[in-house]
RORO-494493 format. One record per residue (C-alpha): residue number from 1; residue in one letter; z, y, x. Coordinates in steps of 0.25 Angstrom, whole numbers. Layout:
// residues N
{NUM, a, {Z, Y, X}}
...
This chain:
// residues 443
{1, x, {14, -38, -10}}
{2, x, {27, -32, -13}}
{3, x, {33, -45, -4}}
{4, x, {24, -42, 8}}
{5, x, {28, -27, 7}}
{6, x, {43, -31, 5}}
{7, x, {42, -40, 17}}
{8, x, {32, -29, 27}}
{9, x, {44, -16, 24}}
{10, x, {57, -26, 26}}
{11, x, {50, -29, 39}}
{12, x, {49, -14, 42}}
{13, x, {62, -6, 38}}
{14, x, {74, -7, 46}}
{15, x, {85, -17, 42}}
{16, x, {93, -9, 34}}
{17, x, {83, -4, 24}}
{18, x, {79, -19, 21}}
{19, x, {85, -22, 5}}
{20, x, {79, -8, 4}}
{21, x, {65, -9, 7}}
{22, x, {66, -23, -1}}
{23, x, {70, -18, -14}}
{24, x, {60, -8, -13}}
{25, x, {48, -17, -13}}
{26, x, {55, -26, -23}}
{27, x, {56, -14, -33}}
{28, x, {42, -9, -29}}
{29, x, {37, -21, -37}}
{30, x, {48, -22, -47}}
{31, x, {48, -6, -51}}
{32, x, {35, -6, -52}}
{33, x, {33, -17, -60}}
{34, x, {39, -8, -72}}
{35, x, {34, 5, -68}}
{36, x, {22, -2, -67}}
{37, x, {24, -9, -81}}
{38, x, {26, 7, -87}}
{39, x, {18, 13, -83}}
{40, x, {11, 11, -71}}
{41, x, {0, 1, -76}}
{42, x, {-4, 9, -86}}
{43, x, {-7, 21, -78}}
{44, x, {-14, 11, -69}}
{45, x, {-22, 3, -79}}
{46, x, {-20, 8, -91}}
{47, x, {-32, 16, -99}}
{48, x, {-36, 28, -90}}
{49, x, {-47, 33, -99}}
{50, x, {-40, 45, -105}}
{51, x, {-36, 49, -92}}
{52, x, {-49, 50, -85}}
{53, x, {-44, 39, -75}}
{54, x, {-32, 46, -73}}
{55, x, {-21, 36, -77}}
{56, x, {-21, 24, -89}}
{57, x, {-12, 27, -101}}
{58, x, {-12, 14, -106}}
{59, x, {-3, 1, -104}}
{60, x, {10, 8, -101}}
{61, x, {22, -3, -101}}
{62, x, {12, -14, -103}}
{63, x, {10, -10, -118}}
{64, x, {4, -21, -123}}
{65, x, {-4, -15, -134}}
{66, x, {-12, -8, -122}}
{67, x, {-9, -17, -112}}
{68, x, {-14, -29, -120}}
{69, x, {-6, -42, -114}}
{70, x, {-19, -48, -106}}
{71, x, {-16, -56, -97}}
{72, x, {-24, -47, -88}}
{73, x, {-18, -33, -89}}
{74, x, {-3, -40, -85}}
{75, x, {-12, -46, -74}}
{76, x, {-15, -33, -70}}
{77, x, {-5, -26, -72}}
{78, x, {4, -35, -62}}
{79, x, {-7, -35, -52}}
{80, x, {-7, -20, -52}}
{81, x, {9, -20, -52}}
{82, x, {7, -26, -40}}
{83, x, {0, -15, -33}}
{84, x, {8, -5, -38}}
{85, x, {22, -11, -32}}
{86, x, {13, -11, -19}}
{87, x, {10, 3, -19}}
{88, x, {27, 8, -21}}
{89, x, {28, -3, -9}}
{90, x, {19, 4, 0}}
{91, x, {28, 17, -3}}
{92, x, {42, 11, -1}}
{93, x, {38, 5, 14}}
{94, x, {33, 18, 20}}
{95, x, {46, 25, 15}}
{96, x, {57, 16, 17}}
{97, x, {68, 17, 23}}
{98, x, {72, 31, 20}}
{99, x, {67, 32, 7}}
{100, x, {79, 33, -4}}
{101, x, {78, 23, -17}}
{102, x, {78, 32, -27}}
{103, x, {65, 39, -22}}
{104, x, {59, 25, -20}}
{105, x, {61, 21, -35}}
{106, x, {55, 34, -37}}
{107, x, {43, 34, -30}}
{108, x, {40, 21, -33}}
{109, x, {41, 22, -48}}
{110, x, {32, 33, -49}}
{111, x, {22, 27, -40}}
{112, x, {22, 13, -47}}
{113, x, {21, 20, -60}}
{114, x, {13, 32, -60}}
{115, x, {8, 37, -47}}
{116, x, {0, 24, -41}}
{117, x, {-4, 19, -57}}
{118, x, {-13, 32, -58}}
{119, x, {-19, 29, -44}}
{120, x, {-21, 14, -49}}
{121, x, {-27, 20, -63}}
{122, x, {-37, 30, -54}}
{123, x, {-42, 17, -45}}
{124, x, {-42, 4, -52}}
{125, x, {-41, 7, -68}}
{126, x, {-54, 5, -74}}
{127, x, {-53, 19, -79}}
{128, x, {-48, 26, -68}}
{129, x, {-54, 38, -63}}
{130, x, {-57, 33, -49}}
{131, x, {-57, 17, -51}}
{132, x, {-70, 8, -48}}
{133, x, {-68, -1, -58}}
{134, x, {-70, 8, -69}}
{135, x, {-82, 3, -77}}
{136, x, {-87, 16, -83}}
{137, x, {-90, 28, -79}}
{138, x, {-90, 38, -91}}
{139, x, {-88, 54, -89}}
{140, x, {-74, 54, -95}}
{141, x, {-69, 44, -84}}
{142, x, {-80, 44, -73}}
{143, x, {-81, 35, -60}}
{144, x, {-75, 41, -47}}
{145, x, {-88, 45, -40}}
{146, x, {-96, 35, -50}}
{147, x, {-90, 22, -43}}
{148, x, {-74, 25, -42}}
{149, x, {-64, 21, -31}}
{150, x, {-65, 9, -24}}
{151, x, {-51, 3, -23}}
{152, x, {-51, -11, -24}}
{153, x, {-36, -13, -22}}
{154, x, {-28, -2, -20}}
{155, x, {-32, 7, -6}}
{156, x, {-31, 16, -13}}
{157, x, {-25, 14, -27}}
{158, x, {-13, 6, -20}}
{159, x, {-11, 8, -5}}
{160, x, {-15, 22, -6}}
{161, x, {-7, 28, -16}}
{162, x, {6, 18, -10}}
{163, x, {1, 26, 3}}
{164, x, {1, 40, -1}}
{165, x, {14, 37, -7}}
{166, x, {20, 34, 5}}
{167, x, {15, 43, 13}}
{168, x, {20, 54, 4}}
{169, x, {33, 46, 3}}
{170, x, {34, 46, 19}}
{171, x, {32, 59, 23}}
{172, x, {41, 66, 12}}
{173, x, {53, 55, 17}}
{174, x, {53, 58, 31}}
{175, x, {53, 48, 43}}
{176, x, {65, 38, 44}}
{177, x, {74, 42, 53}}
{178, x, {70, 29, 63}}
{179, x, {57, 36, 63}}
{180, x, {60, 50, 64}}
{181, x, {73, 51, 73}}
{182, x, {71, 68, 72}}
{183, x, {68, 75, 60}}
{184, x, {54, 80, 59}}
{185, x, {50, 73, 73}}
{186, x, {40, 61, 77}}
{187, x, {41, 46, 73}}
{188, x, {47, 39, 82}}
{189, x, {44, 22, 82}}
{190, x, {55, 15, 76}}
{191, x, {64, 6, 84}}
{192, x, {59, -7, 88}}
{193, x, {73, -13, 81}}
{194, x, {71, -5, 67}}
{195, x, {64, -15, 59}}
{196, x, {72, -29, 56}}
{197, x, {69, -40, 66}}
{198, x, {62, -48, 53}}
{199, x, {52, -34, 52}}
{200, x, {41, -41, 59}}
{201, x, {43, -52, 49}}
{202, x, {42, -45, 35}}
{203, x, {32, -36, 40}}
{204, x, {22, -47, 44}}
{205, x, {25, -56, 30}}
{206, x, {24, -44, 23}}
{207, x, {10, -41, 30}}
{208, x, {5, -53, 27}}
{209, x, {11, -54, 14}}
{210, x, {6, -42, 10}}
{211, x, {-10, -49, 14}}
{212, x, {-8, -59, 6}}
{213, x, {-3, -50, -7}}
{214, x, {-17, -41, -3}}
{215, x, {-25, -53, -6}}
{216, x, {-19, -52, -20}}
{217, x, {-22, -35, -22}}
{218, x, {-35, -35, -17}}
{219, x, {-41, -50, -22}}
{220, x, {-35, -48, -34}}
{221, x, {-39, -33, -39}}
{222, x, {-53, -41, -44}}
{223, x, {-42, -41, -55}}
{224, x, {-52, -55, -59}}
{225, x, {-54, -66, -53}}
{226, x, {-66, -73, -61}}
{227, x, {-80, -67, -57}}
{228, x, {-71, -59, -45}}
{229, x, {-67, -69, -36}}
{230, x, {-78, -65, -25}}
{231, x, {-74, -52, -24}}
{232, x, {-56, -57, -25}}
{233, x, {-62, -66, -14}}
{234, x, {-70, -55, -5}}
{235, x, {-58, -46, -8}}
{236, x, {-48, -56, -1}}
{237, x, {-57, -57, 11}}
{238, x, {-58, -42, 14}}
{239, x, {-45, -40, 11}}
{240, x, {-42, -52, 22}}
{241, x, {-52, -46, 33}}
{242, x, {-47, -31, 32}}
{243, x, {-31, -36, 33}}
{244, x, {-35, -45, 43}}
{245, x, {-44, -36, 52}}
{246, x, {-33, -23, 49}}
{247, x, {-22, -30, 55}}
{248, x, {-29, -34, 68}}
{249, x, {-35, -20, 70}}
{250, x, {-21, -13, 68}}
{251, x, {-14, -23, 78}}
{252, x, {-25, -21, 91}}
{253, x, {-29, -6, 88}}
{254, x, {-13, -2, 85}}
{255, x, {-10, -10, 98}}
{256, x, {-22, -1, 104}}
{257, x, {-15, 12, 97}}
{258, x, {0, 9, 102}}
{259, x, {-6, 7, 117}}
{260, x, {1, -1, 127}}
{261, x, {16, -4, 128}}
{262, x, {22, -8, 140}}
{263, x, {7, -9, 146}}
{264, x, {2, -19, 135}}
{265, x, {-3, -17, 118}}
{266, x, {6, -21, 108}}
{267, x, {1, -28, 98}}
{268, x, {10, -23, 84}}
{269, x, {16, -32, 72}}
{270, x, {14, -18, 63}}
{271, x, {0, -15, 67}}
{272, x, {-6, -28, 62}}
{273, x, {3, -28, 50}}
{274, x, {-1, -14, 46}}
{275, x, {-16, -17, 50}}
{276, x, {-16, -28, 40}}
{277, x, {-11, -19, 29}}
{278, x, {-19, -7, 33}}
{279, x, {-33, -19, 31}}
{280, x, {-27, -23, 19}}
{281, x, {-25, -10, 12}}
{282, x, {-39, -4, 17}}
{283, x, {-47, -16, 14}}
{284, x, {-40, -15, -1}}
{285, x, {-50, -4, -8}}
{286, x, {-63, -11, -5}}
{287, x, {-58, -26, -3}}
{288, x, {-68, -30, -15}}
{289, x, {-80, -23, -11}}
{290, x, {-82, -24, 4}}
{291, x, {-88, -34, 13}}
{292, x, {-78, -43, 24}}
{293, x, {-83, -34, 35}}
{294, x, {-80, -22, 28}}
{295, x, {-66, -27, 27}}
{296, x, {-65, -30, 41}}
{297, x, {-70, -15, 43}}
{298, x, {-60, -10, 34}}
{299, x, {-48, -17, 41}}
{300, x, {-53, -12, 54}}
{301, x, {-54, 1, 50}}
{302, x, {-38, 2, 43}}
{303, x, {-32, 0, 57}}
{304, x, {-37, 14, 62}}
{305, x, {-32, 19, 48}}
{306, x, {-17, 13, 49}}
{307, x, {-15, 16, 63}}
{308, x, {-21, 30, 60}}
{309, x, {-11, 32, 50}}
{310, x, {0, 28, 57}}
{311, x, {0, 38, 66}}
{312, x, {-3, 49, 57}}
{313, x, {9, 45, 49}}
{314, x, {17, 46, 63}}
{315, x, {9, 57, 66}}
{316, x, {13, 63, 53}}
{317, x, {29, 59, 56}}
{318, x, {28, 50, 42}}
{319, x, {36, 37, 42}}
{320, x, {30, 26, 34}}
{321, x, {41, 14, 35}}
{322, x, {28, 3, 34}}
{323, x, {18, 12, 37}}
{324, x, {12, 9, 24}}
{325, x, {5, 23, 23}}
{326, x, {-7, 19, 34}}
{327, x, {-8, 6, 28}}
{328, x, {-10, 12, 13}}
{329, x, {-14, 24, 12}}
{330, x, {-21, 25, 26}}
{331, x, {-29, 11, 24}}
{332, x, {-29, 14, 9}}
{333, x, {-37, 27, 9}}
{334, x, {-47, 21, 21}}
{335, x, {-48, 8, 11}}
{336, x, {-54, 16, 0}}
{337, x, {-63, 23, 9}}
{338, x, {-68, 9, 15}}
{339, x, {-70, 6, 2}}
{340, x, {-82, 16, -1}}
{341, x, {-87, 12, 11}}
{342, x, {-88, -3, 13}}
{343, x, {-90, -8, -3}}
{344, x, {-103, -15, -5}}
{345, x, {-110, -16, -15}}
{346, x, {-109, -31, -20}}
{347, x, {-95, -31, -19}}
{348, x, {-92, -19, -27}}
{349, x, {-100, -25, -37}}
{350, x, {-91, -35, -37}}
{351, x, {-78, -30, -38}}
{352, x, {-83, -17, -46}}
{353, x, {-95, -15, -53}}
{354, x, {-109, -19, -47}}
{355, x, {-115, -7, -56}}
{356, x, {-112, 3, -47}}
{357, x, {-111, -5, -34}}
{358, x, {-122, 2, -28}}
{359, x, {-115, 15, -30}}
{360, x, {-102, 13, -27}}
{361, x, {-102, 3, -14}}
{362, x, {-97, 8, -3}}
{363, x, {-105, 16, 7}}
{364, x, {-107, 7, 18}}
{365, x, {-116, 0, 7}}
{366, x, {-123, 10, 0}}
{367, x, {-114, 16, -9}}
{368, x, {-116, 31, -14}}
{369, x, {-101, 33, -8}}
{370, x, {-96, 36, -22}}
{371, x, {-84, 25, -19}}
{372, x, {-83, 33, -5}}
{373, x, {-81, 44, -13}}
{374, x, {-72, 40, -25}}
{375, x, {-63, 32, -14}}
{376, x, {-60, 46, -7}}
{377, x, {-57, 53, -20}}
{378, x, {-47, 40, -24}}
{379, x, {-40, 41, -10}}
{380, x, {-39, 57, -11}}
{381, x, {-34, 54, -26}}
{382, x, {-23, 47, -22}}
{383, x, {-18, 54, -10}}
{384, x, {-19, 66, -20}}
{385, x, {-11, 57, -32}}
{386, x, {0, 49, -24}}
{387, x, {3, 61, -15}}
{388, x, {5, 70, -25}}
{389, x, {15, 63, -33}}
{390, x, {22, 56, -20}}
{391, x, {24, 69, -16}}
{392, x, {32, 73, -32}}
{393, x, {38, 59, -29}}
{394, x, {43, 60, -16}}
{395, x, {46, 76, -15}}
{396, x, {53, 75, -25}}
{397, x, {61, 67, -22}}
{398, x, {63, 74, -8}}
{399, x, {66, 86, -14}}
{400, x, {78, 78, -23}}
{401, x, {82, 71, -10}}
{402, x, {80, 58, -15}}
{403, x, {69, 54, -6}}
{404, x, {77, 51, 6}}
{405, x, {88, 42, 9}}
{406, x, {98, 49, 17}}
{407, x, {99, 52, 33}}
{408, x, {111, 40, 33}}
{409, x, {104, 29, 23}}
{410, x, {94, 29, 30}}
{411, x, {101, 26, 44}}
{412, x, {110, 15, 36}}
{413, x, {98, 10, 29}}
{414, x, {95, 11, 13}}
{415, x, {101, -5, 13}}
{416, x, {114, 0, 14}}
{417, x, {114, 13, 5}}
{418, x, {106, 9, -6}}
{419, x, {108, -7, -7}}
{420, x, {121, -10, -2}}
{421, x, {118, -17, 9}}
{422, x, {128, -15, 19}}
{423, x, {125, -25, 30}}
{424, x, {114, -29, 40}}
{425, x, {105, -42, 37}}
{426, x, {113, -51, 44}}
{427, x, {108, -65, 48}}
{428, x, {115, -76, 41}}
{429, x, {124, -85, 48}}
{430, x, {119, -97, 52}}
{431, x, {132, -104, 58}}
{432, x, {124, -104, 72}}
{433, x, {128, -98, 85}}
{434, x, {119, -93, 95}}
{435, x, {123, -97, 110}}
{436, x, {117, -89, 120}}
{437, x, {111, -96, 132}}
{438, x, {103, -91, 144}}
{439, x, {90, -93, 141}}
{440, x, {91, -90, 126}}
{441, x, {100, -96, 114}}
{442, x, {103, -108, 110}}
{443, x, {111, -116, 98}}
């Protein structure tokens, strides 16, 4: 995942911010593989009893007197380090480019290690306060709603609290400069030129990339494979119709949206990237308990949110780099919400508990709508929890003038200021010279 998101931001920043963005995803993943050994698994999984399902105590630094050396929990652990690096990724693509380092390290080593644990504990931790897979439900530590949060794979848990992040992140930074020539004043398109000529390259790979690496997040959070392999299955499938049906609803209705160019539609590169995401992302809460229809429905249904989002943001005058702010939180919130919906009642037995299937599947199939219910106080819980501290984090740091690179960094790029890189990406010399000719070139 951290490759695809690597690959998708280089394609989208200017030249001149190039190393910057790429040691940014890499320490994504390499920070928060030791913030994460500290303390952010043991927020996550760790024992959340004595908390009321607040946040585990348990397992800090891998102590293995609690963490007990299975094979399992260090399976676990690196499959949720996993997620955690995506989440400070989808936070450093909507606020590159004018964003200083030191606020990054910031921002991403409280997010790994405290703020996004606790949202992990809430969800997925079988004693966490709002989390479906909790097996008992006793008065000291009672089920959200009696069925809990359905969130599969993170809508919620991962690209919501990444998303809410951002947006805070955003808003408190400013536009770039490219983007807001005056102070205060609309967002104006960025030139054609501004992104690298390989851009449409990285941004495609790292699409695609990204969809194959979603097959690991949402097949994979069985967390078993023997006696699950219908629902890893089922999961890949709906996961493959909502990306699929996203993406292809993005490109036609935001060619509809932008209207004609010179008398014809165009047909946009970004659209059907984005729309892919936005299926992904929306399809990720209820990929295990939903029928292939419903995942077409669902993919459908994320273009409207996407492109609704993106121009409120523009609306709102808020610069997301990689407008990863419609796909995540956008398409993360409506995912949760679908997931009340359009859960039926074998399948959440299958990846849940068949006890209370009747209960708590969705309300298209005759659920009491207690998921409905539980998904909307998770998905205001979050907005509440993220935002808050973002706005610690971020302000902060605003107010110690230490969020924002400097009027003439940004112009020169934060290659050459911060990472010694004094000299465009030349193409190397290939001891081949070019001879004009009327009707093209030739050797």
């Amino acid at each position: 995942m951290q490759t695809g998101f690597a690959m998708l931001e280089v394609g989208t920043v200017n030249k001149k911010n190039t190393s910057n963005i790429l040691l940014k995803n890499v320490l994504d993943a390499s920070v928060g593989s030791i913030v994460w050994m500290i303390t952010g698994f043991g927020l996550a999984i760790g024992d959340a009893s004595g908390s009321g399902g607040f946040m585990g105590s348990t397992h800090m630094g891998l102590n293995e007197d609690e963490f007990g050396g299975e094979g399992y929990m260090y399976g676990m652990w690196l499959f949720q380090w996993a997620f955690a690096a995506t989440t400070a990724t989808i936070v450093s693509g909507a606020v590159a480019e004018r964003c200083t380092f030191t606020a990054y390290i910031t921002y991403s080593i409280l997010l790994t290690g405290f703020v996004y644990p606790v949202v992990v504990c809430w969800g997925w931790n079988t004693t966490g306060w709002a989390s479906a897979w909790k097996s008992v439900d006793d008065d000291e530590n009672p089920l959200l709603m009696g069925c809990g949060v359905i969130d599969f794979a993170g809508s919620g848990v991962v690209h919501m609290t990444g998303g809410v992040a951002a947006l805070v992140g955003s808003a408190l930074l400013g536009a770039r400069k490219a983007r807001q020539p005056v102070a205060g004043g609309p967002l104006v398109e960025l030139p054609s030129d501004y992104a690298p000529e390989y851009g449409p390259i990285f941004q495609t790979l790292g699409t695609l990339v990204l969809w194959m690496g979603w097959y690991g997040f949402n097949g994979v959070s069985t967390l078993y494979i023997v006696n699950y392999g219908l629902v890893a299955a089922k999961t890949m499938v709906t996961t493959t119709i909502a990306a699929g049906t996203g993406a292809v609803t993005t490109l036609f209705v935001g060619s509809l949206m932008d209207g004609k160019t010179d008398g014809q539609y165009t047909l946009k590169l970004g659209n059907v990237q984005n729309g892919l995401l936005g299926g992904l992302v929306a399809v990720t809460a209820s990929c295990s308990v939903i029928e292939p229809y419903a995942a077409f429905v669902i993919g459908f249904l994320s273009c409207f949110v996407y492109l609704g989002a993106v121009k409120t943001l523009d609306a709102l005058r808020i610069d997301d780099v990689v407008l990863a702010i419609p796909v995540h939180l956008f398409c993360g919130c409506f995912g949760v919400i679908m997931a009340g919906l359009f859960a039926t009642k074998e399948n959440y037995a299958n990846a849940y508990y068949s006890d209370r299937a009747d209960d708590c599947a969705g309300v298209f199939y005759g659920g009491n709508g207690c998921s409905l219910a539980a998904g909307v106080v998770f998905i205001l819980s979050i907005i509440a929890w993220v935002g808050a501290w973002s706005c610690v984090v971020f302000g902060g740091l605003r107010n110690m003038g230490l969020l924002r690179v400097e009027e003439h960094v940004e112009e020169e790029g934060m290659d050459k200021s911060e990472h010694g890189v004094t000299s465009g990406y030349q193409p190397g010399n290939t001891g081949v010279e070019l001879a004009a000719v009327d009707d093209g070139s030739s050797l």
